[in-house]
LOVO-227006 format. One record per residue (C-alpha): y, x, z; residue number from 1; residue in three letters. Coordinates in steps of 0.02 Angstrom, whole numbers, plus 50000, padded with zeros to 5 digits. Layout:
N
PT      py      px      pz     n   res
PT       Y       X       Z   NUM   ALA
...
! end
This chain:
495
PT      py      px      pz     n   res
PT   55261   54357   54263     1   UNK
PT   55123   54477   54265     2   UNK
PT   55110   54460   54447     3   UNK
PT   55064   54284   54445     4   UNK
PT   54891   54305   54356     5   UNK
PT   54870   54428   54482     6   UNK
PT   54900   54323   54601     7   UNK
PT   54780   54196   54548     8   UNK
PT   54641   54324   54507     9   UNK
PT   54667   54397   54696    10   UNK
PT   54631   54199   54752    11   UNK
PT   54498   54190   54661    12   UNK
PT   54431   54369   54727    13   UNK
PT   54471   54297   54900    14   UNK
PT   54344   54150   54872    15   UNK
PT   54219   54273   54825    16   UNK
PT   54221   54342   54980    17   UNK
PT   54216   54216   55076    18   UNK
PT   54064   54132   54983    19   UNK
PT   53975   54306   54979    20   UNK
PT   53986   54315   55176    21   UNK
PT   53962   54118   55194    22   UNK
PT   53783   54147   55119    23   UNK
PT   53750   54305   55191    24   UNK
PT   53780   54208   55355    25   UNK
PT   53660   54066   55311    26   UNK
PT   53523   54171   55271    27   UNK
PT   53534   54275   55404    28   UNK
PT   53544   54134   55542    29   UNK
PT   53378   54044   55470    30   UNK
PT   53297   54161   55339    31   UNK
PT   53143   54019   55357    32   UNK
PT   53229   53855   55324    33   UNK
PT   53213   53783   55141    34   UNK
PT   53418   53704   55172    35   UNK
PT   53486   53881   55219    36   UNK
PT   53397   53960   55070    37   UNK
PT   53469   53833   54951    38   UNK
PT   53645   53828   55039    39   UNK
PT   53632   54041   54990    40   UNK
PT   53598   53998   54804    41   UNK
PT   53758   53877   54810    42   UNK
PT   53858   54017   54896    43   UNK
PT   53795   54122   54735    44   UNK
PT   53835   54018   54606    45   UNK
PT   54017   53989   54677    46   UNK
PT   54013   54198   54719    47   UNK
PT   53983   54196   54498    48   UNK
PT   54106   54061   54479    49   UNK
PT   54260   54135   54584    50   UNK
PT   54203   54311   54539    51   UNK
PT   54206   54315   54348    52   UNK
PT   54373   54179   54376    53   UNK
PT   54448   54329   54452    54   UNK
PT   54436   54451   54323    55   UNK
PT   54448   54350   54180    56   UNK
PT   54613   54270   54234    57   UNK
PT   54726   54416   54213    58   UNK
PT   54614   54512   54083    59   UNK
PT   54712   54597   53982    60   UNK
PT   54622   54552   53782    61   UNK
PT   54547   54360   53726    62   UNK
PT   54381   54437   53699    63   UNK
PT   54372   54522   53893    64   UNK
PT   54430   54347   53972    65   UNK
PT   54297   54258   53857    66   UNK
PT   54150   54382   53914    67   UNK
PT   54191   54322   54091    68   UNK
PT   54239   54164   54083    69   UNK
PT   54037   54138   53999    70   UNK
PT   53994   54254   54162    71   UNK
PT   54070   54086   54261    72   UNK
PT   53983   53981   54155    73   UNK
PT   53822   54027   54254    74   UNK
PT   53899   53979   54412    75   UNK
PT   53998   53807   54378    76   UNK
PT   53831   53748   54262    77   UNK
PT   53722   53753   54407    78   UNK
PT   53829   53740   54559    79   UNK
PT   53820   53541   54534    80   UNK
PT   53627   53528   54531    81   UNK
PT   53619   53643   54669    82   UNK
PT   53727   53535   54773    83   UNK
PT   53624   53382   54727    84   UNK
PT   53481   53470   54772    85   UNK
PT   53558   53513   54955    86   UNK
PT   53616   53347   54988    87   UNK
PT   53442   53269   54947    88   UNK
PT   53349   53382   55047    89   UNK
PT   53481   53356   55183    90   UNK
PT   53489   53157   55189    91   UNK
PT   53284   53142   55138    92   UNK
PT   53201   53303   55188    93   UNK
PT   53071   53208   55295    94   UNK
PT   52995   53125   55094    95   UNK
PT   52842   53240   55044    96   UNK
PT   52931   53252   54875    97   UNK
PT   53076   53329   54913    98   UNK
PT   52974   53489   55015    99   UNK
PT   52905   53525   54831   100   UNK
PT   52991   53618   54727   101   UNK
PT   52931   53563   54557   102   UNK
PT   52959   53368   54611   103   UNK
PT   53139   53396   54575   104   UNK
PT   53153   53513   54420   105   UNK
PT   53197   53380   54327   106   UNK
PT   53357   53379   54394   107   UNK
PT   53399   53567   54324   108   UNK
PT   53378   53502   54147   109   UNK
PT   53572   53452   54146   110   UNK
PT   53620   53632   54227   111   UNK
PT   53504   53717   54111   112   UNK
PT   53589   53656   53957   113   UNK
PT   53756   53674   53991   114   UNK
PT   53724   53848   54062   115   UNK
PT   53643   53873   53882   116   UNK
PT   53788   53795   53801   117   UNK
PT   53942   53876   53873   118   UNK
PT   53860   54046   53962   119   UNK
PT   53722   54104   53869   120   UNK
PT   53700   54061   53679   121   UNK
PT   53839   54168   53586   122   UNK
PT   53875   54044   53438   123   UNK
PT   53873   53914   53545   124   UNK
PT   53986   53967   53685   125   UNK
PT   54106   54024   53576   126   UNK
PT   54164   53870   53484   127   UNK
PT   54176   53788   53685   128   UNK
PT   54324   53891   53735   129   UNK
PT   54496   53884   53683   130   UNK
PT   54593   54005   53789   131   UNK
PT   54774   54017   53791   132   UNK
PT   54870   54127   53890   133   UNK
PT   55031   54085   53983   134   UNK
PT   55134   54161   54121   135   UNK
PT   54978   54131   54256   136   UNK
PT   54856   54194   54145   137   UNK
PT   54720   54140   54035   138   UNK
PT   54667   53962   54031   139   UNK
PT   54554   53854   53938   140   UNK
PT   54618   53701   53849   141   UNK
PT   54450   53580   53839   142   UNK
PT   54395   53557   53668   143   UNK
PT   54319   53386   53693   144   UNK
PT   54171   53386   53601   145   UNK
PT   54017   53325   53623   146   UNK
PT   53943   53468   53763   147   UNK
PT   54132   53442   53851   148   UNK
PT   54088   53270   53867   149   UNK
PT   53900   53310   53933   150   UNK
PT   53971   53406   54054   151   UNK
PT   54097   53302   54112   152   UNK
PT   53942   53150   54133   153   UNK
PT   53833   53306   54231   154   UNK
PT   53961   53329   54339   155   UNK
PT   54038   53178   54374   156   UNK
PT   53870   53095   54403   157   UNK
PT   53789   53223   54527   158   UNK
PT   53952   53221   54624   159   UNK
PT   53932   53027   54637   160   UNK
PT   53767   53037   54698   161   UNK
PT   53799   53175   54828   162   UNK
PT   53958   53077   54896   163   UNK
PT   53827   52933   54897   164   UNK
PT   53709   53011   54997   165   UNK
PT   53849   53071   55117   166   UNK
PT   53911   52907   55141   167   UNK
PT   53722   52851   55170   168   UNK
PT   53694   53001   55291   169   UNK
PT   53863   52963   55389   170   UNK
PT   53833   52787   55395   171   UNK
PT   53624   52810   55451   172   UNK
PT   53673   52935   55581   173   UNK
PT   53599   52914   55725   174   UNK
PT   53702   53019   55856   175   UNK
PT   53870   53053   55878   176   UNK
PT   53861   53241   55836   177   UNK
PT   53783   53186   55673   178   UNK
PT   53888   53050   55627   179   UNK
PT   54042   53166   55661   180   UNK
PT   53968   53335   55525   181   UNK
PT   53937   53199   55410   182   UNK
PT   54086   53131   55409   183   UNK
PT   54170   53316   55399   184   UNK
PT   54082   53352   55251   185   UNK
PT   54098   53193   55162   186   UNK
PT   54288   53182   55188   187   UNK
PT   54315   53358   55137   188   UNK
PT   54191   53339   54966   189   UNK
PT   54265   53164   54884   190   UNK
PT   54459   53259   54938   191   UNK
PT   54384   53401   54840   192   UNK
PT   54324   53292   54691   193   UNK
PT   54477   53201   54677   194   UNK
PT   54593   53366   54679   195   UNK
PT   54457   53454   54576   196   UNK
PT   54465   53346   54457   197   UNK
PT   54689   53334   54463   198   UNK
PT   54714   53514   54447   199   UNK
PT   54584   53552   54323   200   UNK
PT   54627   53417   54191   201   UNK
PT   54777   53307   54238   202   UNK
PT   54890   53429   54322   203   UNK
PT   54872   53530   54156   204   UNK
PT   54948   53444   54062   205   UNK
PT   55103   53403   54118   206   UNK
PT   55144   53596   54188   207   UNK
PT   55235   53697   54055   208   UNK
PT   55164   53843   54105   209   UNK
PT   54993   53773   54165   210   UNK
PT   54865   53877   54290   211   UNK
PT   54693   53920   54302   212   UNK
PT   54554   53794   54388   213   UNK
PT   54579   53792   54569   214   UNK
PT   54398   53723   54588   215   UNK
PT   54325   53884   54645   216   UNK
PT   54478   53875   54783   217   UNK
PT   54473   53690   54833   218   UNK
PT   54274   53697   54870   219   UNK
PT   54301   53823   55012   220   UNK
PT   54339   53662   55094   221   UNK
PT   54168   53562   55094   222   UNK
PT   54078   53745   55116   223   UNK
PT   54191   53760   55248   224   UNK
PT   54148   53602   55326   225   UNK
PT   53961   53648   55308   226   UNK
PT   53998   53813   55401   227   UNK
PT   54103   53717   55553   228   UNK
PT   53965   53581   55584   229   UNK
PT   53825   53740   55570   230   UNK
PT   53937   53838   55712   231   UNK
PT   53987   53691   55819   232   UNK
PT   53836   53552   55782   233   UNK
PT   53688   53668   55730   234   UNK
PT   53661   53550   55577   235   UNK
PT   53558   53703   55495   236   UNK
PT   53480   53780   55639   237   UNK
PT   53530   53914   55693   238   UNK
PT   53397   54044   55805   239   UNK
PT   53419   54066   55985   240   UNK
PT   53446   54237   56062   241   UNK
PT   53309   54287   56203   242   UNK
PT   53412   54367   56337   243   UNK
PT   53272   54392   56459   244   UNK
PT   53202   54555   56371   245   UNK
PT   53276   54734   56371   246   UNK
PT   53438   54788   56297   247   UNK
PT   53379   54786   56117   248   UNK
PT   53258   54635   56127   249   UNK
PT   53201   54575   55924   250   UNK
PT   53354   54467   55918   251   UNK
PT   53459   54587   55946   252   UNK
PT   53390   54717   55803   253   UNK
PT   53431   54574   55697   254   UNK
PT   53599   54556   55732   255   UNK
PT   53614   54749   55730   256   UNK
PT   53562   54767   55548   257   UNK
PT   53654   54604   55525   258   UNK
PT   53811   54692   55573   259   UNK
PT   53773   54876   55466   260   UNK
PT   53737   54739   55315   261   UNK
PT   53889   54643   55333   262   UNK
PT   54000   54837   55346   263   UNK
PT   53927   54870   55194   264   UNK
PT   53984   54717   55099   265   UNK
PT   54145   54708   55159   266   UNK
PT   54177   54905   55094   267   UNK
PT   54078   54861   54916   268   UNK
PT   54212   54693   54915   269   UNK
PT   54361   54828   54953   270   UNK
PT   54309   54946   54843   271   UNK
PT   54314   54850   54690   272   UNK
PT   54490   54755   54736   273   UNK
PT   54566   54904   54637   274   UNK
PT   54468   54818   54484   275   UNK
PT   54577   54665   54506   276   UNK
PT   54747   54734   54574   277   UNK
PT   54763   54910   54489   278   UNK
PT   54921   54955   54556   279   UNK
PT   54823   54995   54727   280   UNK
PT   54770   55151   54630   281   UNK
PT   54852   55292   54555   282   UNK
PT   54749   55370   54395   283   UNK
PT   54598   55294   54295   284   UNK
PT   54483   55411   54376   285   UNK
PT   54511   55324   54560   286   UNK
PT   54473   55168   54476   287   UNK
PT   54312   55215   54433   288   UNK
PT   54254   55309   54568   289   UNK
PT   54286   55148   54673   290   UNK
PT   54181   55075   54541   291   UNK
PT   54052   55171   54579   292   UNK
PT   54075   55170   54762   293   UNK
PT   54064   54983   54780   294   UNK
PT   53911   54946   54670   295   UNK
PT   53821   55096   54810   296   UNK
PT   53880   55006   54938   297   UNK
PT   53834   54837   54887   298   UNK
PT   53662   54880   54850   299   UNK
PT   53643   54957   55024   300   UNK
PT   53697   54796   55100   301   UNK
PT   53574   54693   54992   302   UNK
PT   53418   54824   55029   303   UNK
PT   53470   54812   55224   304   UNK
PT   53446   54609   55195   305   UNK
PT   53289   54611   55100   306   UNK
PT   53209   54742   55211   307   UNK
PT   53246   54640   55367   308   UNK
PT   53121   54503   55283   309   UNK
PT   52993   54655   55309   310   UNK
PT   52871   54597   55446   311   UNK
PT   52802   54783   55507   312   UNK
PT   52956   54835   55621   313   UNK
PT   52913   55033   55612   314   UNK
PT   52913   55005   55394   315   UNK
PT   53090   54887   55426   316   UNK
PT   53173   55014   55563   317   UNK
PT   53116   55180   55464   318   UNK
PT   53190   55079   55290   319   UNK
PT   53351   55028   55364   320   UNK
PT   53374   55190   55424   321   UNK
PT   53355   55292   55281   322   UNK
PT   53471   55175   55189   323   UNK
PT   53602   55223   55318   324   UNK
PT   53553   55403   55304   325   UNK
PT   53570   55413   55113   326   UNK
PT   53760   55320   55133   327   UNK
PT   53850   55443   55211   328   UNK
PT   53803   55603   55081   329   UNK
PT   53801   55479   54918   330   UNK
PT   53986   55400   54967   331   UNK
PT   54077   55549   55045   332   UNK
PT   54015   55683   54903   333   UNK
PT   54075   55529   54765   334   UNK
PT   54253   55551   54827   335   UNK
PT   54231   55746   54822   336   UNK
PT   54366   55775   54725   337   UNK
PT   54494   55663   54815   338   UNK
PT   54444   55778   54960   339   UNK
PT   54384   55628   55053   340   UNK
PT   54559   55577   55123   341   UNK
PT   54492   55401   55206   342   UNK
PT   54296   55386   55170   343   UNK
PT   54248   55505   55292   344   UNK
PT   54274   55425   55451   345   UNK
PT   54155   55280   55408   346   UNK
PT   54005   55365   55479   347   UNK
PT   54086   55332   55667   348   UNK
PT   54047   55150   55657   349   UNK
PT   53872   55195   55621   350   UNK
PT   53862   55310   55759   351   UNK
PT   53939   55179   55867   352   UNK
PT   53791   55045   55829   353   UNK
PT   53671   55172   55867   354   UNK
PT   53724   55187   56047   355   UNK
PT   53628   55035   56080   356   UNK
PT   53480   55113   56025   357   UNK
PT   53318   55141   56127   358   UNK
PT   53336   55323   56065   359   UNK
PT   53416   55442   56041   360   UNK
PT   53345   55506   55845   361   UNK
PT   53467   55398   55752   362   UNK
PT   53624   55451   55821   363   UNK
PT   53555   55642   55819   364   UNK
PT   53512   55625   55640   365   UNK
PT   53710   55529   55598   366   UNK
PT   53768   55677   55675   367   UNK
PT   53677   55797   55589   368   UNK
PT   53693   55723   55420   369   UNK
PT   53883   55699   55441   370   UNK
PT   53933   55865   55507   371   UNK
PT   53810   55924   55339   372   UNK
PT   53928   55801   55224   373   UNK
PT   54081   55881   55306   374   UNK
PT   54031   56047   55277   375   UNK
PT   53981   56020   55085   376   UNK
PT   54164   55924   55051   377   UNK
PT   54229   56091   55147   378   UNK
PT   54164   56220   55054   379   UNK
PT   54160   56125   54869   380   UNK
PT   54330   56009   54891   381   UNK
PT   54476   56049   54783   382   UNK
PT   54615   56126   54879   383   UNK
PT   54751   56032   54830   384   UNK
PT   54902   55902   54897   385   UNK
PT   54835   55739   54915   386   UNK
PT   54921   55584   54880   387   UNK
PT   54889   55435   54988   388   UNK
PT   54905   55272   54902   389   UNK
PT   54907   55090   54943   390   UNK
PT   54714   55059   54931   391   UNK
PT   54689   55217   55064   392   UNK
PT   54798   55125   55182   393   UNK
PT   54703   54947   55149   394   UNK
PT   54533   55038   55199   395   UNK
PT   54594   55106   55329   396   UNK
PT   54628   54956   55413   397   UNK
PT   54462   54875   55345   398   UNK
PT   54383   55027   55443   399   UNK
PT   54497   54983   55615   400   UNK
PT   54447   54809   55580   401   UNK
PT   54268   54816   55568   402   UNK
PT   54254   54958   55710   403   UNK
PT   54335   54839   55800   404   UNK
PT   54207   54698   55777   405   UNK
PT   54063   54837   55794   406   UNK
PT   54165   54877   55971   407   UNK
PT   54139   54694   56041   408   UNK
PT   53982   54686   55978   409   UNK
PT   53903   54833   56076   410   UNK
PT   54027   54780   56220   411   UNK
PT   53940   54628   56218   412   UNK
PT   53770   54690   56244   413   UNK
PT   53813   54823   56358   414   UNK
PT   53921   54678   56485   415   UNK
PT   53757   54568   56458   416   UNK
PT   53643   54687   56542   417   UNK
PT   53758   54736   56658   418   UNK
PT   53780   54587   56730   419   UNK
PT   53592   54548   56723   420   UNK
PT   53552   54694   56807   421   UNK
PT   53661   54655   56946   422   UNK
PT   53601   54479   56934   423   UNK
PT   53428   54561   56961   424   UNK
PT   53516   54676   57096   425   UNK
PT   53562   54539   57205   426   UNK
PT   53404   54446   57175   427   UNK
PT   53309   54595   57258   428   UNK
PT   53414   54607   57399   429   UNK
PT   53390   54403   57449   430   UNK
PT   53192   54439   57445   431   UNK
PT   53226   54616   57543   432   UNK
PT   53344   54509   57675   433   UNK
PT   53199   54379   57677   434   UNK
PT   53060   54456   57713   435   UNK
PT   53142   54548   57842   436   UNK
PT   53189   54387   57923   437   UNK
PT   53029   54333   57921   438   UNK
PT   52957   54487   58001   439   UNK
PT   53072   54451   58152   440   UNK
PT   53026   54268   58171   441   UNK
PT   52996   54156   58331   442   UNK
PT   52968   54011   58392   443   UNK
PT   53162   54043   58482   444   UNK
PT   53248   54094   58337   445   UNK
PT   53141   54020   58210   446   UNK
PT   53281   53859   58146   447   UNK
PT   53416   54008   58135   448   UNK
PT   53320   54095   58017   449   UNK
PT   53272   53957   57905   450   UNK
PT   53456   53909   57917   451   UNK
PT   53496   54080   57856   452   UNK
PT   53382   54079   57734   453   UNK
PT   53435   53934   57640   454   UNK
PT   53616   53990   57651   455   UNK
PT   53561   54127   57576   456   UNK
PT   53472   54042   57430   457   UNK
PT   53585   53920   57401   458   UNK
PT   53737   54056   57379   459   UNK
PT   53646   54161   57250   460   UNK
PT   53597   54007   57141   461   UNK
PT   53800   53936   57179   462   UNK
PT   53722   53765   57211   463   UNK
PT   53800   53605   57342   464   UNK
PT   53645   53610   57442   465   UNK
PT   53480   53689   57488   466   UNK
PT   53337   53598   57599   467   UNK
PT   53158   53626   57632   468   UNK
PT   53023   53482   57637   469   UNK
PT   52891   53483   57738   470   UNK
PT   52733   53380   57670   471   UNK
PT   52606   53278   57812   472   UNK
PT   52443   53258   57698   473   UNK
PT   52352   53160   57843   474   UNK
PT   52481   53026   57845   475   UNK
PT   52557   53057   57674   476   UNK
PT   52719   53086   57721   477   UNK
PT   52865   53200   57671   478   UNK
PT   53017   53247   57800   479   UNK
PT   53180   53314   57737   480   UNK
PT   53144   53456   57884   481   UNK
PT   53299   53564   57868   482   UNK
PT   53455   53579   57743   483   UNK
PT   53603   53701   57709   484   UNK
PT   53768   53632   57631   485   UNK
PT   53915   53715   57541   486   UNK
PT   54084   53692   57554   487   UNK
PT   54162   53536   57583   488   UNK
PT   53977   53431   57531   489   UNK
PT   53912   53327   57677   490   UNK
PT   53757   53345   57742   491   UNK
PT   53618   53214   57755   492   UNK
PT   53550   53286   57927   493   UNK
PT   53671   53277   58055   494   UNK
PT   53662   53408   58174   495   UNK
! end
């Protein structure tokens, strides 16, 4: 029965993910924009909520699941102010009072005591959990005193007034597109509420071997629904590419360290997974390099965000780059003594990015600083038979996985200016072909050539038809002079 805490504490480990790279996401899309910055905070306090859910829910002592279940505290105390806050600033961002941060303090008070009451004050927090453990692994039965039933008025009231100003929103809407994301994200909140509320205290008590709060799981939905209406609707805007500039335009340096970010995360996430399923692992030893391993490699991705916020690109580029630099030698030489059986191939991907590079320094100095890495684990690497065990095999495919999204990427870019340069190509070649046409013009030949030329024109920009105008100023008049059709389309001058 083991298993099935687990189970639940790999869930809730799921949901962590998905809320770390949900916010990542919204912050990188609109660093600027007051809703994306306050949609990130949510993402963090349900990262806190899932993430100390998922340790505490198979810990393996009272006092360990208490420690983090207080950790969660911080995230399911605030999350319902936060969301308050989004919806306000969503459905009346336009009122002066809402831009102002202060205006709406107030409504942290709530949050602020509850996170004192059940997360941060020791004697308090104490007497507000009574965990039991069963075959799913530790729950809390509600106490029902006083601060339970504070709580339960915070957090039934903010949701009321959120689904509120959904309804108001999806009912106000003044497009179709609108009316359609508001609806999404209505439908998919109250469902949440409503189940929220079911598996969290009903559902309880009827199980005889009850579970942990599905909460953290069931609001993937509404996030969810935020996500699908900022993909498909642009509800928080997201910034356009410019595609007119050279291969590695300011747009696409974004997305670049974007990418090397979101690598980052994703091996700091794997990395700790051994914390929460420790049959991945063999000895205690593993466990904690990983530890290690995953705290570097979360940090990394965090500097790589904050120093994109830089404004000087040479301080951003030469930043980023060190940070990439220092990787390779701190994670490889970590796993010294496991002789580096999977770690060392991550430095590829790096060197893949950097082929889209305007030069050639970064992919020198990967080079360089890998082959230097290999060498050290070489000469200073235990020589002994190495065991590969489950987690090796789960990184490795992390590794294909992400190359594989690094691969489109850079395919991407390199099939975009391809076809612009041929675009640009065939461009040439029209004005070459014109000009040449026009050098050769008479009075004999002179509606062949115009003929040509507009069949020329018209092919390259794939339109029905092409005509030229000619303008009479002294009687202010305008003739439809000549005109070039494609296909099947009929012409308006008959021959």
């Amino acid at each position: 029965m083991e298993y099935m805490s687990m189970f639940f504490s790999v869930l809730f480990y799921i949901a962590f993910s998905i809320y770390l790279f949900l916010g990542i996401y919204f912050i990188y899309i609109n660093p600027k924009s007051n809703l994306n910055r306050l949609f990130l905070f949510i993402c963090i306090s349900l990262c806190i909520w899932s993430f100390g859910f998922s340790i505490a829910t198979s810990s393996p002592t009272m006092e360990t699941a208490l420690y983090w279940r207080r950790f969660s505290a911080i995230g399911w105390t605030s999350l319902h102010a936060l969301l308050l806050h989004f919806f306000l600033l969503l459905t009346k961002g336009d009122n002066d009072i809402f831009k102002k941060w202060y205006s709406l303090l107030p409504l942290y008070i709530p949050a602020i005591i509850n996170m004192y009451i059940f997360s941060i004050s020791d004697d308090m927090a104490k007497i507000q959990y009574n965990l039991v453990k069963s075959n799913n692994g530790w729950f809390n039965i509600s106490v029902n005193n006083f601060w339970d039933f504070f709580f339960y008025v915070y957090y039934i009231g903010y949701s009321v007034i959120s689904l509120m100003l959904l309804w108001n929103l999806k009912n106000n809407a003044h497009n179709k597109n609108a009316r359609k994301q508001a609806n999404i994200i209505f439908n998919t909140t109250w469902i949440v509420f409503i189940l929220g509320s079911m598996t969290d205290i009903i559902l309880n008590l009827y199980l005889k071997s009850p579970i942990p709060q599905m909460a953290p799981l069931l609001i993937i939905l509404p996030v969810g629904a935020i996500y699908h209406s900022t993909k498909y609707y642009s509800m928080l805007k997201e910034k356009t590419d410019d595609k007119s500039q050279v291969i590695l335009n300011t747009s696409t340096r974004q997305k670049l360290d974007y990418y090397v970010a979101i690598a980052y995360f994703v091996g700091a996430v794997l990395s700790f997974l051994p914390f929460i399923v420790p049959d991945l692992l063999f000895n205690k030893g593993e466990l904690e390099s990983n530890l290690y391993a995953s705290l570097t490699l979360f940090l990394l991705g965090l500097s790589i965000m904050f120093f994109r916020l830089i404004k000087s690109q040479e301080i951003k580029d030469m930043l980023i780059s060190i940070s990439i630099l220092l990787s390779i030698p701190l994670i490889t030489l970590w796993f010294l003594q496991y002789a580096g059986t999977t770690i060392w191939v991550f430095p590829i991907i790096l060197m893949i990015l950097s082929l889209i590079l305007n030069t050639r320094k970064p992919l020198i100095l990967l080079t360089l600083i890998s082959i230097t890495t290999q060498i050290i684990t070489y000469i200073y690497a235990p020589s002994k038979t190495v065991l590969i065990n489950k987690f090796d095999y789960l990184l490795r495919i992390a590794i294909f996985a992400i190359a594989f999204r690094v691969g489109i990427y850079v395919n991407k870019i390199y099939m975009s200016k391809l076809r612009q340069s041929n675009h640009q190509a065939k461009f040439q070649k029209i004005i070459s072909d014109i000009s040449f046409d026009f050098v050769n013009i008479k009075k004999e030949n002179i509606y062949d050539k115009i003929n040509s030329i507009l069949e020329k024109t018209g092919q390259f920009f794939e339109v029905d038809r092409s005509y030229i105008f000619l303008t009479n100023f002294n009687d202010n008049t305008v003739i439809y002079s000549y005109e070039w059709c494609n296909g099947d389309i009929c012409p308006i001058i008959e021959n």
